[in-house]
FIZANU-997613 format. One record per residue (C-alpha): residue number from 1; residue in three letters; x, y, z. Coordinates in steps of 0.2 Angstrom, whole numbers. Example, Ala and Ser with C-alpha at 12.3 -4.5 7.8 and 13.67 -1.06 7.14 Angstrom:
2
i:1 | aa:ALA | xx:62 | yy:-22 | zz:39
i:2 | aa:SER | xx:68 | yy:-5 | zz:36
This chain:
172
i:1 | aa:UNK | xx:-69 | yy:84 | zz:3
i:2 | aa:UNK | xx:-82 | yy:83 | zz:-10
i:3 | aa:UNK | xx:-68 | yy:80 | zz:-24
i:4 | aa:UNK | xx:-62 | yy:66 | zz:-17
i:5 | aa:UNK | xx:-80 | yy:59 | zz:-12
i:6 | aa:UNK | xx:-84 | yy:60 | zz:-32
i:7 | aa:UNK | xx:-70 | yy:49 | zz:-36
i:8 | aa:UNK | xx:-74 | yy:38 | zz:-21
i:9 | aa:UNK | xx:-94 | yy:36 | zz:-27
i:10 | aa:UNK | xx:-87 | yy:36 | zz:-46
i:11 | aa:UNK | xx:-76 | yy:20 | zz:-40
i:12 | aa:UNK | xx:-91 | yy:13 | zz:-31
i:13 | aa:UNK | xx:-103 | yy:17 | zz:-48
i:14 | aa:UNK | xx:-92 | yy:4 | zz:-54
i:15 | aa:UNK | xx:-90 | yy:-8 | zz:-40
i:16 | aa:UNK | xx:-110 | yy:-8 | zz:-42
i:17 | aa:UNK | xx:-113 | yy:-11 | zz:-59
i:18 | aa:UNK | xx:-101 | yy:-24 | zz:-59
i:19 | aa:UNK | xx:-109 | yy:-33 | zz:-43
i:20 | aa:UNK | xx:-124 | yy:-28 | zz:-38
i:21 | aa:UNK | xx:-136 | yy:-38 | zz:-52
i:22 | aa:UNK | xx:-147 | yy:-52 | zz:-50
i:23 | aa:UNK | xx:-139 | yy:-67 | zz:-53
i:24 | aa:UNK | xx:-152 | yy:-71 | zz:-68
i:25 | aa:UNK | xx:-148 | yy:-53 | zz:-75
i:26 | aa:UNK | xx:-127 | yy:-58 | zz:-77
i:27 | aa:UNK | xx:-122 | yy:-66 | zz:-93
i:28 | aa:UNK | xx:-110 | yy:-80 | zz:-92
i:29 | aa:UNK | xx:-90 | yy:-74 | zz:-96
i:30 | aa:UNK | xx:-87 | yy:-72 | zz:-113
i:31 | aa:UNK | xx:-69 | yy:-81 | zz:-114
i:32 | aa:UNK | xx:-66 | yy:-90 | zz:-96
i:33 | aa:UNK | xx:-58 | yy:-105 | zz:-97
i:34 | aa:UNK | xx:-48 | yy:-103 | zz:-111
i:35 | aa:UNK | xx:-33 | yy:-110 | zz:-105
i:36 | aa:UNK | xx:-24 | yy:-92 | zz:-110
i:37 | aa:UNK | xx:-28 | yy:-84 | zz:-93
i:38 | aa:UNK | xx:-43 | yy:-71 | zz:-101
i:39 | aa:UNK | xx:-59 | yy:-66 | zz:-95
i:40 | aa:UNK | xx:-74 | yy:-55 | zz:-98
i:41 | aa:UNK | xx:-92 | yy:-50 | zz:-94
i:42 | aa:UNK | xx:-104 | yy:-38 | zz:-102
i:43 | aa:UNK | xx:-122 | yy:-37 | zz:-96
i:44 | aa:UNK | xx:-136 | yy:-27 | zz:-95
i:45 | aa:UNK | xx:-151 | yy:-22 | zz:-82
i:46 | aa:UNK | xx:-166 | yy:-9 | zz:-84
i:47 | aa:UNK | xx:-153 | yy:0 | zz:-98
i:48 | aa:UNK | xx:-138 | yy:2 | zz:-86
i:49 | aa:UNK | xx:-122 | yy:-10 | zz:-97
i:50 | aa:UNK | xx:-105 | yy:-14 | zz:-92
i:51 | aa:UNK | xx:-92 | yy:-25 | zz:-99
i:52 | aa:UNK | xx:-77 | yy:-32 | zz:-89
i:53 | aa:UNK | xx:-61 | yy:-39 | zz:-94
i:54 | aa:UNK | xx:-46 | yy:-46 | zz:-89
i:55 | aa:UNK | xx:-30 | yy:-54 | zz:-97
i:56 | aa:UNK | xx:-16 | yy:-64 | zz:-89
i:57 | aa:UNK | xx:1 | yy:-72 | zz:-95
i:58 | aa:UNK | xx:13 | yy:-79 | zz:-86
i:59 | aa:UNK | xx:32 | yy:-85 | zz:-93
i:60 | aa:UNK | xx:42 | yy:-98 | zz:-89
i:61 | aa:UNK | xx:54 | yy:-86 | zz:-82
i:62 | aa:UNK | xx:45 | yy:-80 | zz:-69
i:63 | aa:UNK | xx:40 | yy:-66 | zz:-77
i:64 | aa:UNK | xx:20 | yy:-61 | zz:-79
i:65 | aa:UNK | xx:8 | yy:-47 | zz:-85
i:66 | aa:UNK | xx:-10 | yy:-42 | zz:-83
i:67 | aa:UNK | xx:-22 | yy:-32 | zz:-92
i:68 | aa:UNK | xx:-40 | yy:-27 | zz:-84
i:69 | aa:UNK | xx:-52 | yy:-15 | zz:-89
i:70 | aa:UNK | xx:-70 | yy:-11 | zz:-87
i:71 | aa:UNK | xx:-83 | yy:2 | zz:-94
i:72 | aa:UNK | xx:-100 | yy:6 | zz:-87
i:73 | aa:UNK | xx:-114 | yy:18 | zz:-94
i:74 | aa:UNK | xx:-130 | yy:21 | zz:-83
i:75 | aa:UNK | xx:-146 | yy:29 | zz:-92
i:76 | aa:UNK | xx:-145 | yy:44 | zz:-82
i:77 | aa:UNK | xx:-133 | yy:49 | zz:-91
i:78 | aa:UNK | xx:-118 | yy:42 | zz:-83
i:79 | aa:UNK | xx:-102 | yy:33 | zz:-88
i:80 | aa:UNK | xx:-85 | yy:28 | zz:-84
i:81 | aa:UNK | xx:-71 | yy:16 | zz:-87
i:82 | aa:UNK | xx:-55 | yy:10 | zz:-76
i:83 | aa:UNK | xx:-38 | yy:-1 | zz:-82
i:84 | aa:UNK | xx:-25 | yy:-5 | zz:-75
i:85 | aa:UNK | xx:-8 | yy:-15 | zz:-80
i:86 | aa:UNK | xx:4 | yy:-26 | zz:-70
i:87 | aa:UNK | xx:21 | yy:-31 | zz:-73
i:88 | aa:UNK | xx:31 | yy:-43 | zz:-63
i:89 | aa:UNK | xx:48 | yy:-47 | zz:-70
i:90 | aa:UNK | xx:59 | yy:-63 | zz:-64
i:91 | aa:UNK | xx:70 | yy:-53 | zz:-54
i:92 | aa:UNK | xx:53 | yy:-49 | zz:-43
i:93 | aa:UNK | xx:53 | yy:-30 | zz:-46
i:94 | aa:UNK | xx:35 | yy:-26 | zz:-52
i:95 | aa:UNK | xx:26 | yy:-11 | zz:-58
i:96 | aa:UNK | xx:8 | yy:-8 | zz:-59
i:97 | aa:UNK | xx:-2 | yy:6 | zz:-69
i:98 | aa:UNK | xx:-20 | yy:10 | zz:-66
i:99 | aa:UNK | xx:-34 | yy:24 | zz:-70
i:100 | aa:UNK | xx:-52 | yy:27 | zz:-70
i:101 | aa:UNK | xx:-64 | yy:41 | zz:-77
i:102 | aa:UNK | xx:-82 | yy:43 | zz:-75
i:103 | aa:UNK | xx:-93 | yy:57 | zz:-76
i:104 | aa:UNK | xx:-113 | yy:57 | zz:-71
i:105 | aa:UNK | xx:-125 | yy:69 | zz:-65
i:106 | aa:UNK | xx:-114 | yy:76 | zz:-51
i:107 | aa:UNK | xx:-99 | yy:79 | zz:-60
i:108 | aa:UNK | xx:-82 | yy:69 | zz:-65
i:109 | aa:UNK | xx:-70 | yy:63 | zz:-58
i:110 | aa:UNK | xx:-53 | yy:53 | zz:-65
i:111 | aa:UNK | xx:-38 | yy:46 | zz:-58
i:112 | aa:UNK | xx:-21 | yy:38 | zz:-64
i:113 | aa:UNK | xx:-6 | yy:31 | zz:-53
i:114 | aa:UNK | xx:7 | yy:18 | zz:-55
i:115 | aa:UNK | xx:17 | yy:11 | zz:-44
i:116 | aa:UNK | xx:34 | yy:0 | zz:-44
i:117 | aa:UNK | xx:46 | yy:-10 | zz:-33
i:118 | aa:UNK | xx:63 | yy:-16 | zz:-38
i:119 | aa:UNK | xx:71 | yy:-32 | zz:-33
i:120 | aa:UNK | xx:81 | yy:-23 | zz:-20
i:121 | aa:UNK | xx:65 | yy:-20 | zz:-9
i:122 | aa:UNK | xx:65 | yy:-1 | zz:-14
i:123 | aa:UNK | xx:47 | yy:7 | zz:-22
i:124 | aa:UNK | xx:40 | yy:20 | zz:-26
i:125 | aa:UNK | xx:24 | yy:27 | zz:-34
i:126 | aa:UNK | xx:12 | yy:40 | zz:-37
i:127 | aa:UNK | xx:-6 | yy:47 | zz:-40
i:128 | aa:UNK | xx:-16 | yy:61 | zz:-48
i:129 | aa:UNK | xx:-34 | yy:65 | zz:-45
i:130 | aa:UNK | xx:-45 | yy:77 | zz:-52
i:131 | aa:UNK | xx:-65 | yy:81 | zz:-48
i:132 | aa:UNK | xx:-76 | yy:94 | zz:-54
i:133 | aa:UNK | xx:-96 | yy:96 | zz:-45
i:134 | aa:UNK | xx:-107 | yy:100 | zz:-58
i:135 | aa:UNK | xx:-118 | yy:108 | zz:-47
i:136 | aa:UNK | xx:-106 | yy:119 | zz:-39
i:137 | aa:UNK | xx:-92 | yy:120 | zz:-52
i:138 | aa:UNK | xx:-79 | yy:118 | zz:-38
i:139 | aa:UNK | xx:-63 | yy:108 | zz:-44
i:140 | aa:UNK | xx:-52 | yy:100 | zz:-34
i:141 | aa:UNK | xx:-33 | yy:93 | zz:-43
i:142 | aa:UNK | xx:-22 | yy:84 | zz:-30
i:143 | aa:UNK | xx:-7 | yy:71 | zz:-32
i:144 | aa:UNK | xx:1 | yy:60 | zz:-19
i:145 | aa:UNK | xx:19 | yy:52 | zz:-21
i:146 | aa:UNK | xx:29 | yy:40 | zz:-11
i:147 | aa:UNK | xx:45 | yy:32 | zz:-11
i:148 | aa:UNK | xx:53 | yy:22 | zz:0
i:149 | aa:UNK | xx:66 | yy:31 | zz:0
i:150 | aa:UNK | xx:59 | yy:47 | zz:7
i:151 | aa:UNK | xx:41 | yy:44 | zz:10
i:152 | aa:UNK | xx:25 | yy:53 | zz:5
i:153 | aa:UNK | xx:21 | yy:69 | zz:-3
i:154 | aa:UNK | xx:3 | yy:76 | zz:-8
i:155 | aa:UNK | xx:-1 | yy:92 | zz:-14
i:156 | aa:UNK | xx:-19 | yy:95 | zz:-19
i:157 | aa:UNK | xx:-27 | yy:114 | zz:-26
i:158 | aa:UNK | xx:-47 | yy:116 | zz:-22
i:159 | aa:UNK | xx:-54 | yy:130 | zz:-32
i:160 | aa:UNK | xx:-70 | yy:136 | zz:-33
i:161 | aa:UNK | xx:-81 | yy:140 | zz:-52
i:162 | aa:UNK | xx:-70 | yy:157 | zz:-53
i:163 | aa:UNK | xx:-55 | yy:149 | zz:-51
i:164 | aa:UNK | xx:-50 | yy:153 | zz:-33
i:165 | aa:UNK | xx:-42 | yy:143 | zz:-23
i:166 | aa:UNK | xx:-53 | yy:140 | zz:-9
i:167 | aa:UNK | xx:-52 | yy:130 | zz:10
i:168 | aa:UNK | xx:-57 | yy:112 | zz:8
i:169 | aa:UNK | xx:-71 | yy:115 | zz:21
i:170 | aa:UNK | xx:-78 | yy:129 | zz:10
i:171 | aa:UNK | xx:-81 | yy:114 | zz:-4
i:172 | aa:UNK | xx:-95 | yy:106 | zz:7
């Protein structure tokens, strides 16, 4: 399905710019080792930049919260971001947010979800994903849920540059 192999190359844009650079080419963390549970990165290669961060606290109670984010942009033109934001309360029901955008050559693609669990052992969660091929102007719009409850659901629409809705094979 070319929508979702968007989002998976956008995801990988990402995972690429944040890791694949020589070690001599990655700036040391702006803010490790603070003591308030915060860390960054931002660099540069041949033009391509990112910047990564993340933020921790944790309570006496038990209780924590996180904060991440990261942002690329690539000199062909392409960019992106992702956050995301965890909650875990004392009681141990937890809930977690999270999203990324990018857009390049090829197309965009985005994504948002959350997900929680209550201190009962029940959960739930769900996901929205959307991808447009520049070259072919094919869309694909999709969403997943699940709950532990009833289990999983997804529902996805692939349409083509007129707006037709169109067999996933057709897409390739």
């Amino acid at each position: 399905m070319i929508p979702q192999k968007i989002a998976t190359l956008a995801l990988l844009a990402v995972m690429i710019a944040a890791t694949a650079v020589p070690a001599e080419a990655r700036p040391s963390r702006v803010g490790g080792g603070t003591g308030h549970g915060t860390a960054g990165a931002v660099g540069s290669v041949n033009g391509n930049t990112w910047a990564r961060e993340h933020t921790l606290q944790t309570n006496s109670d038990g209780s924590a919260a996180g904060v991440s984010g990261g942002t690329f942009k690539g000199v062909n033109g392409s960019s992106g971001a992702r956050d995301s934001t965890t909650t875990v309360n004392p009681d141990g029901s937890a809930a977690r947010r999270g999203g990324f955008a990018a857009q390049g050559p090829g197309g965009t693609a985005s994504s948002q979800g959350s997900a929680s669990s209550n201190a009962d052992g029940t959960y739930a969660g769900s996901r929205s994903t959307t991808g447009n091929s520049n070259a072919t102007g094919n869309t694909y719009n999709g969403s997943t849920s699940y709950a532990s409850t009833n289990g999983a659901k997804h529902t996805g629409t692939r349409s083509d540059v007129n707006g037709v809705e169109v067999a996933c094979s057709s897409l390739r």
